[in-house]
KOLDOTI-963352 format. One record per residue: x, y, z of N, C-alpha, C in turn; residue number from 1. Coordinates in Angstrom, 3 decimals, decimal comma, always signed. Each point is the difference from the previous one (the first is absolute). Example, Ala and Ser with C-alpha at 12.3 -4.5 7.8 and 13.67 -1.06 7.14 Angstrom:
2
node n.X->+13,190&n.Y->-5,690&n.Z->+7,800&ca.X->-0,890&ca.Y->+1,190&ca.Z->+0,000&c.X->+0,900&c.Y->+1,200&c.Z->+0,000&resi->1
node n.X->-0,350&n.Y->+1,050&n.Z->-0,720&ca.X->+0,820&ca.Y->+1,190&ca.Z->+0,060&c.X->-0,770&c.Y->+1,090&c.Z->+0,730&resi->2
% end
This chain:
117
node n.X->+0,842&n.Y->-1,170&n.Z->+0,000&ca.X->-0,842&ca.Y->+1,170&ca.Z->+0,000&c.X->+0,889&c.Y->+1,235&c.Z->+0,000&resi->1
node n.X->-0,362&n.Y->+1,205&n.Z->-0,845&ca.X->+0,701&ca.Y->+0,933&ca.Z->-0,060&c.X->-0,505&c.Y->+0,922&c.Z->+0,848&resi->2
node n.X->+1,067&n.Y->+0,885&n.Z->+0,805&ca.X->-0,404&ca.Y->+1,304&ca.Z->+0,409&c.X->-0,317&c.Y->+0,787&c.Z->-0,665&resi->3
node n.X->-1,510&n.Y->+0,686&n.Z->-0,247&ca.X->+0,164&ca.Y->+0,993&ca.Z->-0,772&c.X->-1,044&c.Y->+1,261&c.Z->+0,383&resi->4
node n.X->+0,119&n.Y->+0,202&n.Z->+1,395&ca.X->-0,349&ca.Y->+0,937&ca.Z->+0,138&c.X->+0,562&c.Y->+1,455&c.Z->+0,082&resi->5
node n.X->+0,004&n.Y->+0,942&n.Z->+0,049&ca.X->+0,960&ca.Y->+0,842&ca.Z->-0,502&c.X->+0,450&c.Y->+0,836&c.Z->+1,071&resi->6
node n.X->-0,305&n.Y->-0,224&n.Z->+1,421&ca.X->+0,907&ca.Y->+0,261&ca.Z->+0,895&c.X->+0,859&c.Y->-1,110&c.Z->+0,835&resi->7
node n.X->-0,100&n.Y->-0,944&n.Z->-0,207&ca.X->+0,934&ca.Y->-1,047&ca.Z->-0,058&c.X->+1,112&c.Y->+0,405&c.Z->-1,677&resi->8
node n.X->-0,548&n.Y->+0,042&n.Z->-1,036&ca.X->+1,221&ca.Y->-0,084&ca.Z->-0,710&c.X->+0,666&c.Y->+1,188&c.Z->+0,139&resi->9
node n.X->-0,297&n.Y->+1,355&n.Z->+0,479&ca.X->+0,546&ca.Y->+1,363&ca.Z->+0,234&c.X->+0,794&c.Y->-0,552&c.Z->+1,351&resi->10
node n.X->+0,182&n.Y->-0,560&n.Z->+1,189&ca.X->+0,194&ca.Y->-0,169&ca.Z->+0,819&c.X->+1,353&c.Y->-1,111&c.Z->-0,333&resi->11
node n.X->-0,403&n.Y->-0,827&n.Z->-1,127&ca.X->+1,210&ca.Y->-0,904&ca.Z->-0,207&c.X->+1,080&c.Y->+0,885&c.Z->-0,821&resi->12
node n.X->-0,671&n.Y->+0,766&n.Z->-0,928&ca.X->+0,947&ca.Y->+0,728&ca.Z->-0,596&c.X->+0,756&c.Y->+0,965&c.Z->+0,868&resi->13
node n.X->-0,469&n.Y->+0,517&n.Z->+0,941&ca.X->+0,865&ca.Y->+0,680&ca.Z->+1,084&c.X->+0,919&c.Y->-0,921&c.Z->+0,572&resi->14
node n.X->-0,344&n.Y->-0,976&n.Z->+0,265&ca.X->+0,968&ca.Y->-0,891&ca.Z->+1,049&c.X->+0,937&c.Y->-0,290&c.Z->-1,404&resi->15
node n.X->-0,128&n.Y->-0,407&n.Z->-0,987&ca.X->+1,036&ca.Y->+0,058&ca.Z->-0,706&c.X->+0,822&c.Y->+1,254&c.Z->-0,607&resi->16
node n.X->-0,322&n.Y->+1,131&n.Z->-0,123&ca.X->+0,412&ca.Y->+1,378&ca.Z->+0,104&c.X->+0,830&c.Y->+0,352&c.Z->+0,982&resi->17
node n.X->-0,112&n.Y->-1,179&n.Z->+1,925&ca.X->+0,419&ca.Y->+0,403&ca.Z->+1,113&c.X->+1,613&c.Y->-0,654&c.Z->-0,663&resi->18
node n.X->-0,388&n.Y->-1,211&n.Z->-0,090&ca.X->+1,501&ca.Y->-0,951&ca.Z->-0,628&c.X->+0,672&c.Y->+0,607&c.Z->-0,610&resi->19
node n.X->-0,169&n.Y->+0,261&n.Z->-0,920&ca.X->+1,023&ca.Y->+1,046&ca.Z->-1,093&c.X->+0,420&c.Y->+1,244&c.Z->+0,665&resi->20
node n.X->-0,751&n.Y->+0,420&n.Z->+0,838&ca.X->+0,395&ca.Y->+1,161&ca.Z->+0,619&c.X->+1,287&c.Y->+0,018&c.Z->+1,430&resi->21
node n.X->-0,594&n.Y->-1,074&n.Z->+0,742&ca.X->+0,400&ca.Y->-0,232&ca.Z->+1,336&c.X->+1,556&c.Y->-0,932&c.Z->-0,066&resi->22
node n.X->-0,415&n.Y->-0,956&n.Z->-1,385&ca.X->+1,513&ca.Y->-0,631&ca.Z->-0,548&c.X->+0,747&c.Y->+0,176&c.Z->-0,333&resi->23
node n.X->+0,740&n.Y->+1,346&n.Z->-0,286&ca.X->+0,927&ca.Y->+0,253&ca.Z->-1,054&c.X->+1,352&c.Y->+0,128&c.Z->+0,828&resi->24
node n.X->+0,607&n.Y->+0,603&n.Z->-0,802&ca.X->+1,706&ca.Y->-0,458&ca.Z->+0,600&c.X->+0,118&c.Y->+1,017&c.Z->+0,760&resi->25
node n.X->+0,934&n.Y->+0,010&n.Z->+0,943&ca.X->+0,172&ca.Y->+1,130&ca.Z->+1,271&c.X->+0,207&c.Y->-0,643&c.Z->+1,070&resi->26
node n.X->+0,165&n.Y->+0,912&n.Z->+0,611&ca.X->-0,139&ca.Y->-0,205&ca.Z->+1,929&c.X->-1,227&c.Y->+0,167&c.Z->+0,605&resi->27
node n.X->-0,044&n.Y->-0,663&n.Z->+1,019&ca.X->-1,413&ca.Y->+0,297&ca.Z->+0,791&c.X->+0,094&c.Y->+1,444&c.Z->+0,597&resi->28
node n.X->-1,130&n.Y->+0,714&n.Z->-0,346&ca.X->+0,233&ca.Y->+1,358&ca.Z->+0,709&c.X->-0,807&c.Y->+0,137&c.Z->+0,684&resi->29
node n.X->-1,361&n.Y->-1,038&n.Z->+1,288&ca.X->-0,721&ca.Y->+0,062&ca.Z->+0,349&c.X->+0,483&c.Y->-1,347&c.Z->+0,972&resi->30
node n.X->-0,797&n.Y->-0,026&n.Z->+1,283&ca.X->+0,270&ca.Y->-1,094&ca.Z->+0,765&c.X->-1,069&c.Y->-0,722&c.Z->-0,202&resi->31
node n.X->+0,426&n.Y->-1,340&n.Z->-0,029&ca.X->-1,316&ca.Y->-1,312&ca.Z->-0,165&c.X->+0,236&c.Y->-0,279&c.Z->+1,052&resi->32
node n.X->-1,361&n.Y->-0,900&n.Z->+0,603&ca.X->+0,127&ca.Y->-0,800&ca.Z->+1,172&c.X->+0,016&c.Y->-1,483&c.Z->-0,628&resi->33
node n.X->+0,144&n.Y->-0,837&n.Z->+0,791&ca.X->-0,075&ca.Y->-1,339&ca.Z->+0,340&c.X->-0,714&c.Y->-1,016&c.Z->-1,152&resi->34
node n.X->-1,339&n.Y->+0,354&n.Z->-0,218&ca.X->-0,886&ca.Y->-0,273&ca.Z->-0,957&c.X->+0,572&c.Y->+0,290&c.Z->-1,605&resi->35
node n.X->+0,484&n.Y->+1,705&n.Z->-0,179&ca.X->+0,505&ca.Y->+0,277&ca.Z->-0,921&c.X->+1,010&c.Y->-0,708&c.Z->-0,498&resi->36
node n.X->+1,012&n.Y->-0,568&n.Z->+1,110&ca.X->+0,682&ca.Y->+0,024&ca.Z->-0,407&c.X->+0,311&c.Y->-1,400&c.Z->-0,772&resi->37
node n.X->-0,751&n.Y->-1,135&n.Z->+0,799&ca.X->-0,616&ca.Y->-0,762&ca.Z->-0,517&c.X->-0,457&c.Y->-0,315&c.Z->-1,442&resi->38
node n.X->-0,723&n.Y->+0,943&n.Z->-0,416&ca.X->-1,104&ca.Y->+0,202&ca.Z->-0,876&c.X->+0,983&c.Y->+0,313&c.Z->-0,718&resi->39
node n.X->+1,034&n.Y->+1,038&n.Z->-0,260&ca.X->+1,175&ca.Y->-0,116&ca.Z->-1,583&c.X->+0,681&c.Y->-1,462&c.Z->+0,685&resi->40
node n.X->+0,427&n.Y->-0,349&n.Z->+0,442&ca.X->+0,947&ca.Y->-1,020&ca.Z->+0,073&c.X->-0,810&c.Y->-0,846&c.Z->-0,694&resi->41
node n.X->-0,906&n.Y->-0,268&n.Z->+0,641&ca.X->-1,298&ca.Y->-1,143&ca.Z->-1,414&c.X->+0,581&c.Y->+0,192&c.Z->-1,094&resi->42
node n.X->-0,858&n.Y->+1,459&n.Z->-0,446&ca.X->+0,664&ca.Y->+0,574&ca.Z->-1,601&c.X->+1,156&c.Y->-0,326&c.Z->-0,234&resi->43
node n.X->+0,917&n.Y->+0,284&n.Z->+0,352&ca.X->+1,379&ca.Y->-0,093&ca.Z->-0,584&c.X->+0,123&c.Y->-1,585&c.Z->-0,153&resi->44
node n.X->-0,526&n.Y->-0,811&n.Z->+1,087&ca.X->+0,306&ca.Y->-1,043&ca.Z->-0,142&c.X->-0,882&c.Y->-1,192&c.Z->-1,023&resi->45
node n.X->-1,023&n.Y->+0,754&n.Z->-0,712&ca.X->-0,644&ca.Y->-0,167&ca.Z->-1,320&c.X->+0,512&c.Y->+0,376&c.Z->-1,263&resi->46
node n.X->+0,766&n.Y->+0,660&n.Z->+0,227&ca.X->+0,614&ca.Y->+0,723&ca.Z->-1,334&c.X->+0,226&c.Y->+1,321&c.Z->-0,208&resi->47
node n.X->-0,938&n.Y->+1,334&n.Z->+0,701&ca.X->-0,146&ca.Y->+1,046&ca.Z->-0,030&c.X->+1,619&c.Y->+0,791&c.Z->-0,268&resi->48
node n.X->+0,457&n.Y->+0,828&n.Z->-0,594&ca.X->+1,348&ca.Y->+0,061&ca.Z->-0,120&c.X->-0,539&c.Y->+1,357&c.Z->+0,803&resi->49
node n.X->+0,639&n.Y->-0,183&n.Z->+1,257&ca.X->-0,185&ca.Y->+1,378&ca.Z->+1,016&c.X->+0,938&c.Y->+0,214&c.Z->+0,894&resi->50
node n.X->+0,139&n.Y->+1,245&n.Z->+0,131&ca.X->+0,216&ca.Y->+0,500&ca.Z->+1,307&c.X->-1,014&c.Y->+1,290&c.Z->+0,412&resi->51
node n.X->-0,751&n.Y->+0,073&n.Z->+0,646&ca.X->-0,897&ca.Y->+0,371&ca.Z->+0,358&c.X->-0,013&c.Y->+1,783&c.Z->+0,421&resi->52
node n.X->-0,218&n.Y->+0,742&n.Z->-0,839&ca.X->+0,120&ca.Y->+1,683&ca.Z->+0,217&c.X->-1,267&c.Y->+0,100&c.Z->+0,863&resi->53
node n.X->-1,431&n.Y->-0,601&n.Z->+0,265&ca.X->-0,694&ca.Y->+0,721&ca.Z->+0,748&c.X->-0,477&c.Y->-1,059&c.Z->+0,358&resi->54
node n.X->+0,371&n.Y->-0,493&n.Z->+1,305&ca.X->-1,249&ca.Y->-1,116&ca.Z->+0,984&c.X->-1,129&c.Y->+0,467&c.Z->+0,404&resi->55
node n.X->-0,612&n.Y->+0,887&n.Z->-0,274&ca.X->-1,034&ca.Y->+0,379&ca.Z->+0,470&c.X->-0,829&c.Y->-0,138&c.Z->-1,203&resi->56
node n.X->+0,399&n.Y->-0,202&n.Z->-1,341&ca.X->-0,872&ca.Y->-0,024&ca.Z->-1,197&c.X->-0,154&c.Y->-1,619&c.Z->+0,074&resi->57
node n.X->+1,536&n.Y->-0,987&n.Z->+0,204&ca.X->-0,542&ca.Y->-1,098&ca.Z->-0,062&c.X->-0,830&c.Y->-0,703&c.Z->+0,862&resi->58
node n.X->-0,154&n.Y->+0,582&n.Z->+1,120&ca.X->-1,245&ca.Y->-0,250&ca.Z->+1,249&c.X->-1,480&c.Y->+0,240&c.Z->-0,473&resi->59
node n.X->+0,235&n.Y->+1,103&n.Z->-0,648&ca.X->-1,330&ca.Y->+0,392&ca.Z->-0,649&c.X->-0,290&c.Y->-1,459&c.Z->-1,170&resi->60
node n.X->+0,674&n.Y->-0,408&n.Z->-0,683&ca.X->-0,154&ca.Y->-0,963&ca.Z->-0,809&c.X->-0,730&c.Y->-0,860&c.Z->+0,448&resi->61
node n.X->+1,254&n.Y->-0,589&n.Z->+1,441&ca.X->-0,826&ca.Y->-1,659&ca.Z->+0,695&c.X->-1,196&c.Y->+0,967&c.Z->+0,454&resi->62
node n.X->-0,299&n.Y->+1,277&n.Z->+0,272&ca.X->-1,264&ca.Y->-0,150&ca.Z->+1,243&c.X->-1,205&c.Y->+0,103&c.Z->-1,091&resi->63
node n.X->+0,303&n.Y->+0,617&n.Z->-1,267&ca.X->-1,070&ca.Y->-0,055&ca.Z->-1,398&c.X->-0,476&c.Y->-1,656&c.Z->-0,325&resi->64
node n.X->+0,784&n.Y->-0,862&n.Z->+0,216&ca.X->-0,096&ca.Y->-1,312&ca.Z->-0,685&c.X->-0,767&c.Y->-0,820&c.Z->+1,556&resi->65
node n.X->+0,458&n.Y->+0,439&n.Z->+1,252&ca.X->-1,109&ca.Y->-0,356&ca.Z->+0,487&c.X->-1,497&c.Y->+0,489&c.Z->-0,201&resi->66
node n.X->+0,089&n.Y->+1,387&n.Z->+0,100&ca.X->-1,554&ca.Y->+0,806&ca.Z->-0,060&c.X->-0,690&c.Y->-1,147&c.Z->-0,777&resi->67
node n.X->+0,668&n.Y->+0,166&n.Z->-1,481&ca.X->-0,733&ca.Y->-0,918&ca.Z->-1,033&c.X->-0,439&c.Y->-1,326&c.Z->+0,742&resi->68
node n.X->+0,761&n.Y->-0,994&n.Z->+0,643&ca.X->-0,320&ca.Y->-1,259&ca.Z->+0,218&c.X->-1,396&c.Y->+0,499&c.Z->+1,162&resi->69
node n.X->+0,481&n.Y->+0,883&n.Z->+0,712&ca.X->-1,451&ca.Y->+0,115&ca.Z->+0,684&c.X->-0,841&c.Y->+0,077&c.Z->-0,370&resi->70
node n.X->-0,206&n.Y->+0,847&n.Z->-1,156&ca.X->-1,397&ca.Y->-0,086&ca.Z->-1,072&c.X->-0,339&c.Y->-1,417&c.Z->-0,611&resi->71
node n.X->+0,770&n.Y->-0,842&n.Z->+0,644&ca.X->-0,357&ca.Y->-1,133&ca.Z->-0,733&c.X->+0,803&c.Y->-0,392&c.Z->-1,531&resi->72
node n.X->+0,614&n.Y->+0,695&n.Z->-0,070&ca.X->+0,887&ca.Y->-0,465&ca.Z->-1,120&c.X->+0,783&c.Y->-0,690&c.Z->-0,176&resi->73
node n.X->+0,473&n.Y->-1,259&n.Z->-0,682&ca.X->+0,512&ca.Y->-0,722&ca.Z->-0,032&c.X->+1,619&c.Y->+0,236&c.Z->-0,381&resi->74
node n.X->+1,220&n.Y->-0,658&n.Z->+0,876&ca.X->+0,952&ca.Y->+0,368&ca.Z->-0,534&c.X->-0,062&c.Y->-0,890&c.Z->-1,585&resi->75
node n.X->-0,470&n.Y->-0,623&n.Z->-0,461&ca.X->+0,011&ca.Y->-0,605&ca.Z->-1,678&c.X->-0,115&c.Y->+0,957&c.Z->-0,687&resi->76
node n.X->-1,158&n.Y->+0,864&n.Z->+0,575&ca.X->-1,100&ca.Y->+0,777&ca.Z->-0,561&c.X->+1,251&c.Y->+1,550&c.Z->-0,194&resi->77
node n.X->+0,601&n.Y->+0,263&n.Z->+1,248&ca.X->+0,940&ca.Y->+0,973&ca.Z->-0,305&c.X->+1,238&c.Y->-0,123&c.Z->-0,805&resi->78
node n.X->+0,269&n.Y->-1,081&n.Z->+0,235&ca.X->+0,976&ca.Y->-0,426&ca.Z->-1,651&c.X->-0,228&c.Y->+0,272&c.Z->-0,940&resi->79
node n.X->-1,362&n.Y->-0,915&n.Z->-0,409&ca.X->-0,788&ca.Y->+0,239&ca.Z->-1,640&c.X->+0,088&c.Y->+1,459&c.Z->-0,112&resi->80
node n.X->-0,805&n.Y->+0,953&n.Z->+0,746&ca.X->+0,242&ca.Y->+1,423&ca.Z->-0,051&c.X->+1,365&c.Y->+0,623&c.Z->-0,639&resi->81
node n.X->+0,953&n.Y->-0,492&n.Z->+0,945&ca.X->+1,244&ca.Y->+0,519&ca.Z->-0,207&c.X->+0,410&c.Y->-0,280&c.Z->-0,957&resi->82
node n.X->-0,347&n.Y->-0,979&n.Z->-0,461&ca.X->+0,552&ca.Y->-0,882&ca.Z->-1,450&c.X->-0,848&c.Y->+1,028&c.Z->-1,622&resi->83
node n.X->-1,318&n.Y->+0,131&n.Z->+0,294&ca.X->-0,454&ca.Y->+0,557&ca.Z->-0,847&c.X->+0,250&c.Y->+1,214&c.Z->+0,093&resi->84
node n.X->+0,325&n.Y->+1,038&n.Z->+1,078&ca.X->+0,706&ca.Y->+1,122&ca.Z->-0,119&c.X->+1,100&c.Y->+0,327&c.Z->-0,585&resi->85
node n.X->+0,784&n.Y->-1,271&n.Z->-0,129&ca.X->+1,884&ca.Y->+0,201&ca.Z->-0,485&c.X->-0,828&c.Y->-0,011&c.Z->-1,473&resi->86
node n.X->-0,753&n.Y->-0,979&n.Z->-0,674&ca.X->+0,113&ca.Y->-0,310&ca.Z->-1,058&c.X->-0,657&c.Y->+1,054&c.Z->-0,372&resi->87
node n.X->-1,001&n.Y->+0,705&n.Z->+0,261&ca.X->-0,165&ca.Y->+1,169&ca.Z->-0,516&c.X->+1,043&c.Y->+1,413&c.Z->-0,029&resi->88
node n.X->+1,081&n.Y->+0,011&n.Z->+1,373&ca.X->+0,688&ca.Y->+0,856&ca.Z->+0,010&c.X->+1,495&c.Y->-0,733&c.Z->-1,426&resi->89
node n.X->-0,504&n.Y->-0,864&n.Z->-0,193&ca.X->+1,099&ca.Y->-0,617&ca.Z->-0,419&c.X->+0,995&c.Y->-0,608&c.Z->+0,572&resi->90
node n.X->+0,592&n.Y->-0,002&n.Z->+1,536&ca.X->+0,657&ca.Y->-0,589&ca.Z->+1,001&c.X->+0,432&c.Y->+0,802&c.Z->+1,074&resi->91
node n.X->-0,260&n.Y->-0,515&n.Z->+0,965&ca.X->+0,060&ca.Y->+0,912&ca.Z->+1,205&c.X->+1,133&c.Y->-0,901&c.Z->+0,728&resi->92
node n.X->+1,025&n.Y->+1,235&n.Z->-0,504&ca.X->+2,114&ca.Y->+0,156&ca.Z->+0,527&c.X->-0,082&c.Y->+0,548&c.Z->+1,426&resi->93
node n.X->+0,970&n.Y->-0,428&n.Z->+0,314&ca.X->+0,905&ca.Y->+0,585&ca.Z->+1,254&c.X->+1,156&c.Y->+0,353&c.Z->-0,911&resi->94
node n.X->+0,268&n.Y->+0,837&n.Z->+0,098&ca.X->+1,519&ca.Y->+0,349&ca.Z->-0,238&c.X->+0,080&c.Y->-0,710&c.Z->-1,447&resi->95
node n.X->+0,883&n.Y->-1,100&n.Z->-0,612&ca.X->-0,524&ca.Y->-0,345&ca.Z->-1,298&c.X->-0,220&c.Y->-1,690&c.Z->+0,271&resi->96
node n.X->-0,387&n.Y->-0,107&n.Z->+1,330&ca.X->-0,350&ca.Y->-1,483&ca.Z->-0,116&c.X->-1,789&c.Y->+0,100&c.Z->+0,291&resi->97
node n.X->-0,636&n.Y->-1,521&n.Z->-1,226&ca.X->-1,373&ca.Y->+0,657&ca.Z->-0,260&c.X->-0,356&c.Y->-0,821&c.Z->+1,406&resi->98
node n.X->-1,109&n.Y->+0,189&n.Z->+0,670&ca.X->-1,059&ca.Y->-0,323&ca.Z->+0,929&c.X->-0,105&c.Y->-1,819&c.Z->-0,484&resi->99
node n.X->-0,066&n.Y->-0,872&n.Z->+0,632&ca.X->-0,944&ca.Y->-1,076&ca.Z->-0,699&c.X->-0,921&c.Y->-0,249&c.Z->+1,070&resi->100
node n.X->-0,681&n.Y->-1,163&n.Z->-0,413&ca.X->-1,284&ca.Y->-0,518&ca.Z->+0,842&c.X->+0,351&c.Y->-0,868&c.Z->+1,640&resi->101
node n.X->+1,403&n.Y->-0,522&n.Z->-0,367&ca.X->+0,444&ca.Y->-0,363&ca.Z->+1,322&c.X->+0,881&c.Y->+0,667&c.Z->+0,672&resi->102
node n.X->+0,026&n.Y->+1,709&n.Z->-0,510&ca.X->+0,632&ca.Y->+1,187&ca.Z->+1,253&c.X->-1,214&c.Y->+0,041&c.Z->+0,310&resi->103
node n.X->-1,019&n.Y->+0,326&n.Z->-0,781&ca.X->-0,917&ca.Y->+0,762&ca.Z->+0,010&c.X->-1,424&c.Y->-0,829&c.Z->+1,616&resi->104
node n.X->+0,277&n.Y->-1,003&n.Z->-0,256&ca.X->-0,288&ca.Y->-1,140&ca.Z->+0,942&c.X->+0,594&c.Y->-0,216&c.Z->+1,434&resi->105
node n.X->+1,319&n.Y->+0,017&n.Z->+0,064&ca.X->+0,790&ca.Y->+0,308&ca.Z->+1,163&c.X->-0,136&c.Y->+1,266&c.Z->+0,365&resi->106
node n.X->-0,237&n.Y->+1,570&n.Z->-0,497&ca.X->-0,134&ca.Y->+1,049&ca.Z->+0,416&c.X->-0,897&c.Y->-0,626&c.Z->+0,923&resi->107
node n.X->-1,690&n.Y->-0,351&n.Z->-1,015&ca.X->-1,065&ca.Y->+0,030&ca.Z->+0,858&c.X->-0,218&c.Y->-0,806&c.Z->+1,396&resi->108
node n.X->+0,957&n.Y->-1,170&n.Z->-0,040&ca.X->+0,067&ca.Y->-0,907&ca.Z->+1,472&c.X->+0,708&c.Y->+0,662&c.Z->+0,769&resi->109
node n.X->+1,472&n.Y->+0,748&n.Z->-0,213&ca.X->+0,454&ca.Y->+0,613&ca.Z->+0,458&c.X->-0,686&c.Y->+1,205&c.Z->+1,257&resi->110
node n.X->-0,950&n.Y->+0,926&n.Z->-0,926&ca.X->-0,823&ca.Y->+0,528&ca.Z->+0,544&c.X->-0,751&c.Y->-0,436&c.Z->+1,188&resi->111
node n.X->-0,943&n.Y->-1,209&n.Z->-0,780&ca.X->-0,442&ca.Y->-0,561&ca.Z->+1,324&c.X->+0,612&c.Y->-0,826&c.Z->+1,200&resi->112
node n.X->+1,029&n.Y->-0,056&n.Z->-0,172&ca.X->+0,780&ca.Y->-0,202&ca.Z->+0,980&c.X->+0,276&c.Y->+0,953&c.Z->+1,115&resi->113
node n.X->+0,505&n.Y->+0,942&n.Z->-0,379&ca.X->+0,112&ca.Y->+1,371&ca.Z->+0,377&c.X->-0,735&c.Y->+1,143&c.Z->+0,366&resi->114
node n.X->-0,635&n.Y->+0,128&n.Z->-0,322&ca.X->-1,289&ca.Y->+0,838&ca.Z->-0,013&c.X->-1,433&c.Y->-0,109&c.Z->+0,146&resi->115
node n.X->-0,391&n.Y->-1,544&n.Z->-0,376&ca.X->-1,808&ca.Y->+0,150&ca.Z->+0,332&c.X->+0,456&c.Y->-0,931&c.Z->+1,238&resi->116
node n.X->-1,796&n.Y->+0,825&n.Z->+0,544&ca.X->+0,168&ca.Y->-0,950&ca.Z->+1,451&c.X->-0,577&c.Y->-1,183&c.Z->-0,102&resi->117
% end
């Protein structure tokens, strides 16, 4: 089943807007806690090519990908999303490595690991 309501897909497209944003190369110029810090180590340890310029954007990420599951959304369901978003954006990069379905998958467990209660 596809997500296709259109504040779920505005909401996924942000959380993927957060990635590209929150991932890029640099130093951390913000303090993460515990959870955060967590939550890139996931990433990185999926593939994400990061060092993390703003923990506070990638917090916003995991705490977006819970909201969604609270609405009942399925993490499948936020994949497919994400998946049909790249292919319409044409591919959704970090830096110049593209996104796939099993970062894109570990972000989302990641998250719930971290972030939903």
């Amino acid at each position: 089943m596809m997500v296709t309501s259109f504040r779920t897909r505005a909401a996924i497209s942000a959380a993927g807007a957060a990635v590209v944003a929150a991932l890029t190369a640099g130093t951390a110029i913000a303090v993460a806690d515990a959870n955060d810090d967590a939550f890139i180590a996931a990433l990185k340890n999926a593939g994400y090519p990061v060092q993390v310029q703003n923990p506070a954007a990638a917090s916003t990420l995991g705490r977006d990908v819970c909201a969604e599951l609270a609405k009942g959304v399925t993490p499948d369901q936020l994949a497919a999303t994400e998946r049909d978003l790249a292919a319409t954006a044409g591919a959704v990069k970090v830096g110049d490595v593209v996104v796939t379905d099993q970062m894109t998958r570990a972000m989302i467990s990641a998250a719930k690991q971290n972030y939903c209660p």
